[in-house]
BALOBA-1460 file (C-alpha; in Angstrom, 3 decimals):
// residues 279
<rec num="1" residu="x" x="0.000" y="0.000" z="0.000"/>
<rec num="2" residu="x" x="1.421" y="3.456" z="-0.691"/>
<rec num="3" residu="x" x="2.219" y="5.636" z="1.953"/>
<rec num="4" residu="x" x="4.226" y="3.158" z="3.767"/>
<rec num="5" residu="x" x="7.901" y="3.451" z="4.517"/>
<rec num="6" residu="x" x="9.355" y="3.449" z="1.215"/>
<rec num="7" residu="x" x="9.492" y="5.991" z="-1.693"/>
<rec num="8" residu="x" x="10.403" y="5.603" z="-5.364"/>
<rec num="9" residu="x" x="12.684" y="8.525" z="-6.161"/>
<rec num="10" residu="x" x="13.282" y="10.149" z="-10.240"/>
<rec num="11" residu="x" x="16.526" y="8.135" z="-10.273"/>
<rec num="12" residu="x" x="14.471" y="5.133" z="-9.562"/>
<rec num="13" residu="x" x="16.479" y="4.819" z="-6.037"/>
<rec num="14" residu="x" x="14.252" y="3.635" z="-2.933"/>
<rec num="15" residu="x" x="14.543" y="6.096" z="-0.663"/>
<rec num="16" residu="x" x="13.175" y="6.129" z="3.446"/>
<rec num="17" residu="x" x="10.893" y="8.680" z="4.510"/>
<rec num="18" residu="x" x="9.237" y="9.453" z="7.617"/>
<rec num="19" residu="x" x="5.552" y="9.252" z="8.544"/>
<rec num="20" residu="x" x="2.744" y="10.914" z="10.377"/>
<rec num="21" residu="x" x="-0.499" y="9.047" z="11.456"/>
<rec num="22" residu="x" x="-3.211" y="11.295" z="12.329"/>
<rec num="23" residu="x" x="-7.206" y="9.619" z="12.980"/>
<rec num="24" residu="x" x="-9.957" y="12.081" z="12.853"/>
<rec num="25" residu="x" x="-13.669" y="11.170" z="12.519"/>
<rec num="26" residu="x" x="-15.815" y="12.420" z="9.712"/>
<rec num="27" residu="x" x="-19.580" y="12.149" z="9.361"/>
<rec num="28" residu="x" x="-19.083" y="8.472" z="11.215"/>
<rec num="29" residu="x" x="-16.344" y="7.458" z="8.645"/>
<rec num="30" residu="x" x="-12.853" y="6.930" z="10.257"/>
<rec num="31" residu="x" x="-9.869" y="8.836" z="8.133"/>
<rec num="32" residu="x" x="-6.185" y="7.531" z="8.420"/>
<rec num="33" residu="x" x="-3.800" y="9.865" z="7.299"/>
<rec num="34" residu="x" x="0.069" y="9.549" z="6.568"/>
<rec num="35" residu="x" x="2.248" y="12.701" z="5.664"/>
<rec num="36" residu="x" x="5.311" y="11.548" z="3.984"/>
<rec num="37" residu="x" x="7.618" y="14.255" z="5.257"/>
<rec num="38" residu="x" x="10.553" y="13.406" z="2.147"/>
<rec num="39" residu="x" x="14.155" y="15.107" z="0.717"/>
<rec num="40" residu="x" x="14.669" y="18.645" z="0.255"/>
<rec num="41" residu="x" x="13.589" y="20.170" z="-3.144"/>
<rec num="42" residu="x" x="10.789" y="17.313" z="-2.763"/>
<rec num="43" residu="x" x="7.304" y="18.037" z="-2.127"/>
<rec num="44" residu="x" x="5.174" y="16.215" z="0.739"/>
<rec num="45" residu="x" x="3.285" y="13.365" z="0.292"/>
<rec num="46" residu="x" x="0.209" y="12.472" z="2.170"/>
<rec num="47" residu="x" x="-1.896" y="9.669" z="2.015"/>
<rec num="48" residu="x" x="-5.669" y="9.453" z="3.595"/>
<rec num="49" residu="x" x="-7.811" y="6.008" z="3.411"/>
<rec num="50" residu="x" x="-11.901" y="6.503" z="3.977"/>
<rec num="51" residu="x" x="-14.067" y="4.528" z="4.902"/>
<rec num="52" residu="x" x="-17.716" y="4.006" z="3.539"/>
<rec num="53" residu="x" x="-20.547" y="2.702" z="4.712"/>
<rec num="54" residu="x" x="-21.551" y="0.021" z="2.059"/>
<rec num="55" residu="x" x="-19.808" y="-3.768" z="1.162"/>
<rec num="56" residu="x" x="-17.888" y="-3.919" z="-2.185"/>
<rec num="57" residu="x" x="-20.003" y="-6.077" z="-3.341"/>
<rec num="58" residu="x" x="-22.959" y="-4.420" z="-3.318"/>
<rec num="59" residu="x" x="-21.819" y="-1.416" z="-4.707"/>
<rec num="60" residu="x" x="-20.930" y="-3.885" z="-7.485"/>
<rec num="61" residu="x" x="-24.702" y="-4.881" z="-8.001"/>
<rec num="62" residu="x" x="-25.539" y="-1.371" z="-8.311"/>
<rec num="63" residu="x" x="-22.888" y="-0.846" z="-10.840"/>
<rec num="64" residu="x" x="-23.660" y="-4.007" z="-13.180"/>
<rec num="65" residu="x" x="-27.230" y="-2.326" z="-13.727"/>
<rec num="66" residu="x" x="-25.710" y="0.347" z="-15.246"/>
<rec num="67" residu="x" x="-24.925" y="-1.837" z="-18.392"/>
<rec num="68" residu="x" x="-20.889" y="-1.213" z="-17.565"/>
<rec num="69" residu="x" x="-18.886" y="-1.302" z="-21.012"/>
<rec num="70" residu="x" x="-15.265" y="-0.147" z="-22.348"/>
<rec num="71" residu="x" x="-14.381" y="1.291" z="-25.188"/>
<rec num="72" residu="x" x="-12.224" y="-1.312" z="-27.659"/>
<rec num="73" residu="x" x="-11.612" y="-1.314" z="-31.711"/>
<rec num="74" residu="x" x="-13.568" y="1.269" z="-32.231"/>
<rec num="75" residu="x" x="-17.016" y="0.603" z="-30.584"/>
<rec num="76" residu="x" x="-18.442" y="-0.073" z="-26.838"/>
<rec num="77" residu="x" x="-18.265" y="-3.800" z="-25.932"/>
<rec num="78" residu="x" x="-20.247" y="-5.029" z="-22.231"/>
<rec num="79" residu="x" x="-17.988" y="-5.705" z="-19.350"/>
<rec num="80" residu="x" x="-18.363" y="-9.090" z="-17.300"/>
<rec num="81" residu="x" x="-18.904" y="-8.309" z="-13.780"/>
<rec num="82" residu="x" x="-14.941" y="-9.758" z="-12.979"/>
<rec num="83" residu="x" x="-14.196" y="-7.255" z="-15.257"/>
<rec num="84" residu="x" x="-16.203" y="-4.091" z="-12.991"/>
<rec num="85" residu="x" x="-15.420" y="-5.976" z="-10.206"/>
<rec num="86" residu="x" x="-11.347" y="-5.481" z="-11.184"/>
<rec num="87" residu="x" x="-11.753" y="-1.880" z="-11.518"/>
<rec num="88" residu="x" x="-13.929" y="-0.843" z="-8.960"/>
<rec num="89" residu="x" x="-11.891" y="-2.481" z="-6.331"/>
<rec num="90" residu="x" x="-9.314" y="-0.139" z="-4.634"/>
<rec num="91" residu="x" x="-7.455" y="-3.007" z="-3.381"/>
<rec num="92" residu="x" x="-6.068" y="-3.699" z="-6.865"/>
<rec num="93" residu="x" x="-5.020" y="-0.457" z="-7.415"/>
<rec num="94" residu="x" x="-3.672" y="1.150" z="-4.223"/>
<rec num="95" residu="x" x="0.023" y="0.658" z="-4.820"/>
<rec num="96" residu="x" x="3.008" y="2.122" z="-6.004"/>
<rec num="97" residu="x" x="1.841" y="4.038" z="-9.774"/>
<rec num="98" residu="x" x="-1.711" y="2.999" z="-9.549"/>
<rec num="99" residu="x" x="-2.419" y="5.878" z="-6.517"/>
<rec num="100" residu="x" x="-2.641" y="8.172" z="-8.982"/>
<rec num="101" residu="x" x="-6.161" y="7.521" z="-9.823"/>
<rec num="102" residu="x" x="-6.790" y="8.109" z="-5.800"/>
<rec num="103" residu="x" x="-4.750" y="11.417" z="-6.115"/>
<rec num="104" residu="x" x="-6.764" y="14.461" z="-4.661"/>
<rec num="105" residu="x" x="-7.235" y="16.608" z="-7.835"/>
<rec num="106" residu="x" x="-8.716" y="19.458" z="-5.304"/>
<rec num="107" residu="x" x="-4.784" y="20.421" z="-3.854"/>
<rec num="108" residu="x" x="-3.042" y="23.687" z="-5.590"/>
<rec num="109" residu="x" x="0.478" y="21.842" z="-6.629"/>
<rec num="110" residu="x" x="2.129" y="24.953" z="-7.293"/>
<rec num="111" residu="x" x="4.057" y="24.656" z="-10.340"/>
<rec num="112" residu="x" x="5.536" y="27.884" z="-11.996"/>
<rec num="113" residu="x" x="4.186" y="29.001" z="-15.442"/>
<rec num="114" residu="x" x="7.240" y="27.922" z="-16.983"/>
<rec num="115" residu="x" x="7.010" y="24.808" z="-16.028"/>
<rec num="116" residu="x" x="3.494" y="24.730" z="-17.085"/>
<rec num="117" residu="x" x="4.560" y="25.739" z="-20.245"/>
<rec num="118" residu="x" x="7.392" y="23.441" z="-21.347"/>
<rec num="119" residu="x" x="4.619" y="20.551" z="-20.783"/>
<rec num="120" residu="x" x="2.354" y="22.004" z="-22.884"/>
<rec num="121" residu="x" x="5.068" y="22.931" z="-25.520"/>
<rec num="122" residu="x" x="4.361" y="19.893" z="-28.088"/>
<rec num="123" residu="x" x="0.268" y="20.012" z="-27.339"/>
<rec num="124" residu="x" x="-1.012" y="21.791" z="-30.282"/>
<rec num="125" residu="x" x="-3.752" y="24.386" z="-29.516"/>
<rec num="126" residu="x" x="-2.512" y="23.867" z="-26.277"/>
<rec num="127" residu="x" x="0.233" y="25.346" z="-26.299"/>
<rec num="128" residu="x" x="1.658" y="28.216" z="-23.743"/>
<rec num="129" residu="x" x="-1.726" y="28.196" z="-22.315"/>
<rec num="130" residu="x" x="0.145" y="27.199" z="-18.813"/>
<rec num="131" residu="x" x="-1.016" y="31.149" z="-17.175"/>
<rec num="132" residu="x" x="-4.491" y="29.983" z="-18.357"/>
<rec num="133" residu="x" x="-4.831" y="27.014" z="-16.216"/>
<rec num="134" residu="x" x="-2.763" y="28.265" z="-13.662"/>
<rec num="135" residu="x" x="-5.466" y="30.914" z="-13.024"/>
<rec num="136" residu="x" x="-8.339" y="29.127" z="-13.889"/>
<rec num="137" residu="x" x="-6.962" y="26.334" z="-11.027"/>
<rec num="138" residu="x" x="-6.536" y="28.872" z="-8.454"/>
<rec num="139" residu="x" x="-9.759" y="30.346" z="-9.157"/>
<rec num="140" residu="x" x="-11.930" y="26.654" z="-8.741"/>
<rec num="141" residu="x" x="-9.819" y="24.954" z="-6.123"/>
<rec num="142" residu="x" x="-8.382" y="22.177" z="-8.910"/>
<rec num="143" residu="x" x="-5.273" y="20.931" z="-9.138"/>
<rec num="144" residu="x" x="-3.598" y="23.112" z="-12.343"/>
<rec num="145" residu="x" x="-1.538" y="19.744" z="-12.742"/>
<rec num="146" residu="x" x="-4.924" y="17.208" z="-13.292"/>
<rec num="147" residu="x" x="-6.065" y="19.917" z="-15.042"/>
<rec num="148" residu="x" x="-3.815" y="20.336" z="-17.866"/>
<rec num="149" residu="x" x="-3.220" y="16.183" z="-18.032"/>
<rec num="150" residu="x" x="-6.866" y="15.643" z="-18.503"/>
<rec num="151" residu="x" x="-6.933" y="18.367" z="-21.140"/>
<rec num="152" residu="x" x="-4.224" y="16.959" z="-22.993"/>
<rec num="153" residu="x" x="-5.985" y="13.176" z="-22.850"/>
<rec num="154" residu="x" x="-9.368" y="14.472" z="-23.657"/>
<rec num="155" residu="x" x="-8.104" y="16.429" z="-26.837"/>
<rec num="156" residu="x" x="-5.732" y="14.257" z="-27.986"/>
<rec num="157" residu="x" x="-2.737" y="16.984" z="-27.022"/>
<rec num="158" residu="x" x="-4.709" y="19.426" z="-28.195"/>
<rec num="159" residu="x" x="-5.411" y="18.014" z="-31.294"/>
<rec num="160" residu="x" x="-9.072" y="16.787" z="-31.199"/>
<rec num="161" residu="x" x="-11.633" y="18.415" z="-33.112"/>
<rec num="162" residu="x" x="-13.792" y="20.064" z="-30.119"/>
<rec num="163" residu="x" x="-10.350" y="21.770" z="-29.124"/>
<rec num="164" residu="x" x="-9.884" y="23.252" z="-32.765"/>
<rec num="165" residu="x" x="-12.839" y="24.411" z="-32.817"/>
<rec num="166" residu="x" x="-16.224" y="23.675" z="-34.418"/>
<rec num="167" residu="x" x="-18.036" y="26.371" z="-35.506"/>
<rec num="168" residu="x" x="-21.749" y="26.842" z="-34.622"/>
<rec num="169" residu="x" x="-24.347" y="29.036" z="-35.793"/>
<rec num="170" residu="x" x="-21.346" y="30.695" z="-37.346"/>
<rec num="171" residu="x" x="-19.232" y="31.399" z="-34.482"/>
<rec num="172" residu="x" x="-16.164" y="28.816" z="-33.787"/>
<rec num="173" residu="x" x="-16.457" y="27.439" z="-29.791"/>
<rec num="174" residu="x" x="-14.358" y="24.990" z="-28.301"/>
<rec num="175" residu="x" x="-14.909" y="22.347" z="-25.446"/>
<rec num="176" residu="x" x="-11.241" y="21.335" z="-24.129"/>
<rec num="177" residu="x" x="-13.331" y="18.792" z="-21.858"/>
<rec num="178" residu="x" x="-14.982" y="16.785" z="-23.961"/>
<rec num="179" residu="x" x="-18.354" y="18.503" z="-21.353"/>
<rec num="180" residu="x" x="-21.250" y="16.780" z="-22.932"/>
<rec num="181" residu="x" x="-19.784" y="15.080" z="-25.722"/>
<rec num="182" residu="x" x="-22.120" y="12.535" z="-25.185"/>
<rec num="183" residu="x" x="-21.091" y="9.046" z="-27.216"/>
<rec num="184" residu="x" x="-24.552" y="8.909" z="-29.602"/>
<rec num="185" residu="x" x="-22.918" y="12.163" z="-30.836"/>
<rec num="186" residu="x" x="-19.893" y="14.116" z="-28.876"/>
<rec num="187" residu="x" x="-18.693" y="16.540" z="-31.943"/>
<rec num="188" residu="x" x="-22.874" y="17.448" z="-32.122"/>
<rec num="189" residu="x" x="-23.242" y="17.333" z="-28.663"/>
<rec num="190" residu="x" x="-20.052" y="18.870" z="-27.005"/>
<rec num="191" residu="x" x="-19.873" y="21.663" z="-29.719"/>
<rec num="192" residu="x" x="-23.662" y="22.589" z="-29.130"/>
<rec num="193" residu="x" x="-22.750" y="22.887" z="-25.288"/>
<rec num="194" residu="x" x="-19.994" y="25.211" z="-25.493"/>
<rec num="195" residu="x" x="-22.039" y="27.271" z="-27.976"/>
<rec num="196" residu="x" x="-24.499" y="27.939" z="-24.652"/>
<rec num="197" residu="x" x="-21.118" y="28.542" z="-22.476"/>
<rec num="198" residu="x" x="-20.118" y="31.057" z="-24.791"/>
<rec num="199" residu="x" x="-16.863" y="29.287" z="-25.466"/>
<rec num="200" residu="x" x="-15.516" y="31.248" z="-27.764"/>
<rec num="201" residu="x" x="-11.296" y="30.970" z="-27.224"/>
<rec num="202" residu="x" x="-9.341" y="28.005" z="-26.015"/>
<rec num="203" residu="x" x="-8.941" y="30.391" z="-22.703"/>
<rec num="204" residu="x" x="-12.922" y="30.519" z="-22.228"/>
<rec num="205" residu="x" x="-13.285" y="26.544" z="-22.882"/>
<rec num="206" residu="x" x="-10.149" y="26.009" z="-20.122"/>
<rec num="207" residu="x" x="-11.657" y="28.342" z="-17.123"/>
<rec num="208" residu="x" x="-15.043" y="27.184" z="-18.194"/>
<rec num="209" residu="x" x="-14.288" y="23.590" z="-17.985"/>
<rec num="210" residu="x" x="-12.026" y="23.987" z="-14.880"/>
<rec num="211" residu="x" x="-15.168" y="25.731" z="-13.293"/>
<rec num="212" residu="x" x="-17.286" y="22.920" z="-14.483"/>
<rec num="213" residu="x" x="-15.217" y="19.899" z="-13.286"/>
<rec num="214" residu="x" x="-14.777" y="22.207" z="-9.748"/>
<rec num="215" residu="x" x="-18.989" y="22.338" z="-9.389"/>
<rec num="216" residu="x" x="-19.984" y="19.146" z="-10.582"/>
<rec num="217" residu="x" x="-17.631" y="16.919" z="-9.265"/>
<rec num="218" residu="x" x="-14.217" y="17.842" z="-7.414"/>
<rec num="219" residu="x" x="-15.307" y="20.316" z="-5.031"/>
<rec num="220" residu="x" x="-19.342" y="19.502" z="-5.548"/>
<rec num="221" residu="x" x="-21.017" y="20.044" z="-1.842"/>
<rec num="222" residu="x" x="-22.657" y="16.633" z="-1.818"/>
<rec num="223" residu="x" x="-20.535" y="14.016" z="-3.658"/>
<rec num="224" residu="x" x="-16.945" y="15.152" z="-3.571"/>
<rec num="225" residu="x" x="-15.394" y="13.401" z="-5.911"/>
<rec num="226" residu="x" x="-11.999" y="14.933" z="-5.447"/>
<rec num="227" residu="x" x="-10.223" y="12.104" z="-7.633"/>
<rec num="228" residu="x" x="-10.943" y="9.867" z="-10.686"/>
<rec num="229" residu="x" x="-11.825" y="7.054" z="-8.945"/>
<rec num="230" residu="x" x="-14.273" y="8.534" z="-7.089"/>
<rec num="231" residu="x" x="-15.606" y="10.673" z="-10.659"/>
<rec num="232" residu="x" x="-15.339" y="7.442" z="-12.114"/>
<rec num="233" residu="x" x="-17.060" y="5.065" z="-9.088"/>
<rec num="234" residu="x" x="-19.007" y="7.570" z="-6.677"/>
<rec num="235" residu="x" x="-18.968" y="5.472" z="-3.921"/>
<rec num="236" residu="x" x="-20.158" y="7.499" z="-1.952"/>
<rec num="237" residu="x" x="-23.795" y="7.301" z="-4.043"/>
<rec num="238" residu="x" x="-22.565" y="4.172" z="-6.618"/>
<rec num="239" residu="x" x="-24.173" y="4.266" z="-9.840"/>
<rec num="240" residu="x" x="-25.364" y="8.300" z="-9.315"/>
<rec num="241" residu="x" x="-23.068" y="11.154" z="-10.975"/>
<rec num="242" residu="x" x="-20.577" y="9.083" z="-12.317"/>
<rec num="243" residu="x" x="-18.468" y="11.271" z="-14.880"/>
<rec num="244" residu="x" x="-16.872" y="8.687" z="-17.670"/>
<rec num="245" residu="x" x="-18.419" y="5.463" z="-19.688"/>
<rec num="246" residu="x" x="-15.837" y="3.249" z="-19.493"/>
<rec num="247" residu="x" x="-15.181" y="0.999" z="-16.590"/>
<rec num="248" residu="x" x="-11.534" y="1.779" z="-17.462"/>
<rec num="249" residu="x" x="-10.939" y="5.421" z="-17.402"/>
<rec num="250" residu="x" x="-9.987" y="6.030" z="-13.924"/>
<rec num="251" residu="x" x="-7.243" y="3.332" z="-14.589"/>
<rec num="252" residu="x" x="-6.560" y="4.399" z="-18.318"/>
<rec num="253" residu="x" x="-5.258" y="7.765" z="-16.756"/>
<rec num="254" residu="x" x="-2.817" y="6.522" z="-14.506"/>
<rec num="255" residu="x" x="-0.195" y="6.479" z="-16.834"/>
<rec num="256" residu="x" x="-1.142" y="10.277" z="-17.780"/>
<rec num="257" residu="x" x="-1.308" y="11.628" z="-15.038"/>
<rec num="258" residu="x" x="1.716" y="10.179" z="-13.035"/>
<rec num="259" residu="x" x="3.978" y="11.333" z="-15.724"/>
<rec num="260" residu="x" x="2.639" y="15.383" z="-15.941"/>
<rec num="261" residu="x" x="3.597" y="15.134" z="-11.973"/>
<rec num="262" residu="x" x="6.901" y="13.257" z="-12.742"/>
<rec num="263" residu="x" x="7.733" y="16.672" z="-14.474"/>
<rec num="264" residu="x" x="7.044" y="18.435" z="-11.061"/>
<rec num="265" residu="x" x="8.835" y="16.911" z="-8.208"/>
<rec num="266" residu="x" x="8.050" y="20.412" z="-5.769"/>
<rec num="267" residu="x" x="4.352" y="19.404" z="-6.303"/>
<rec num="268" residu="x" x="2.506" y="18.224" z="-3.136"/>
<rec num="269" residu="x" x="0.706" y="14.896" z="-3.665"/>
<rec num="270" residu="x" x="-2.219" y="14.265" z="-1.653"/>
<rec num="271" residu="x" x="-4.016" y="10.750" z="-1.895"/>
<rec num="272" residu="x" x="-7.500" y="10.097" z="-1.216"/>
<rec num="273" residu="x" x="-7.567" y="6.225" z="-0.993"/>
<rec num="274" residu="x" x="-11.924" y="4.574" z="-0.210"/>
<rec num="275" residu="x" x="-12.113" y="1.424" z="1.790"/>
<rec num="276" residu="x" x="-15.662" y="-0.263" z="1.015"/>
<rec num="277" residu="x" x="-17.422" y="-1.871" z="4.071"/>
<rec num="278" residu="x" x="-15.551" y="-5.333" z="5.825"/>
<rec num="279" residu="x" x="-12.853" y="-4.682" z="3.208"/>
């Protein structure tokens, strides 16, 4: 389990760290927290585990008559419940690289602009837009980090044709989001959308999809769903506000999203880890 007493360092060195264990109580749920207290020129890591009040398995039921599928050659194909069961179960995925679906995307990891910027440099449209979701993080309490990496997966690096631009009752929007690109039609649908946003610029689509993700999910007042497992899983109401398809995108983004932080070693992780009832 991450958080323990060793940490994988850019050289690939295992290096010892020190720990904190704090328990707190929270609306009946019990909250362990480590801070990972590492080198200088390193940011802190902390790691949180959460308890809810319902079994695994159940929350499985309530998932499996949602008619789960992934996304594979080119069309939606059903997943087996082994299959739901694989992803939805934060035991198989609470260790070493595969935290970073459990990483709170509501913590500022203060990266400079230029930083920002050399990640975005080979993104298409883009490109030296690191100010943009700087702001736009500070402004909805999201991680500018998660923010740019699920820009640059949802467009393709900025190559998709919602972050071109589609134009619209003659006037060009853009949806850097994929926000309601829903799969019977997501160029129709997700263009239409940010016609009604008035997302006119790359800049208006970022803030406006930053704002978005803040409301809806990562800072939303009732279902706090402060990291893609919980966008993906919910379970905190399984089966209700659940952001992606595919049974796979929480774990699909791993990769992503462990590498834009890899470029930031000042940045303070924070992970948000669920424990399901008698698990």
């Amino acid at each position: 389990m991450y958080g323990g007493q060793i940490r994988i360092t850019n050289d690939g060195q295992k290096q010892s760290i020190g720990t904190m264990t704090v328990n707190e109580s929270n609306a009946g749920n019990q909250i362990d927290s480590k801070i990972v207290n590492n080198k200088e020129g390193v940011g802190k890591t902390e790691t949180v585990h959460k308890n809810y009040n319902i079994k695994l398995e159940e929350a499985l039921n309530i998932q499996m008559k949602m008619s789960p599928k992934y996304w594979a050659d080119g069309k939606w194909v059903n997943a087996t419940r082994e299959q739901v069961r694989k992803y939805l179960d934060p035991n198989n995925y609470n260790d070493g690289d595969n935290n970073y679906q459990f990483l709170d995307l509501s913590a500022y990891a203060g990266v400079s602009e230029e930083e920002m910027n050399n990640y975005l440099s080979n993104k298409g449209i883009l490109c030296e837009k690191g100010s943009v979701f700087i702001e736009a993080a500070k402004k909805y309490g999201v991680s500018e980090v998660y923010l740019a990496a699920h820009t640059a997966l949802e467009t393709g690096n900025g190559s998709s044709k919602l972050a071109t631009g589609v134009e619209v009752n003659g006037v060009k929007v853009y949806n850097m989001f994929g926000i309601h690109a829903f799969d019977s039609d997501p160029i129709g649908a997700g263009s239409k959308y940010a016609y009604e946003m008035g997302w006119t610029t790359p800049e208006k689509s970022i803030e406006g999809g930053a704002k978005w993700i803040s409301e809806k999910y990562i800072n939303n007042s009732s279902y706090k769903q402060n990291n893609l497992y919980k966008m993906r899983w919910n379970p905190s109401s399984p089966g209700k506000h659940q952001y992606a398809t595919d049974v796979r995108w929480a774990a699909n983004q791993i990769k992503n999203i462990k590498n834009m932080y890899d470029k930031f070693p000042k940045a303070n992780l924070k992970f948000d880890i669920p424990i399901y009832k008698n698990k």
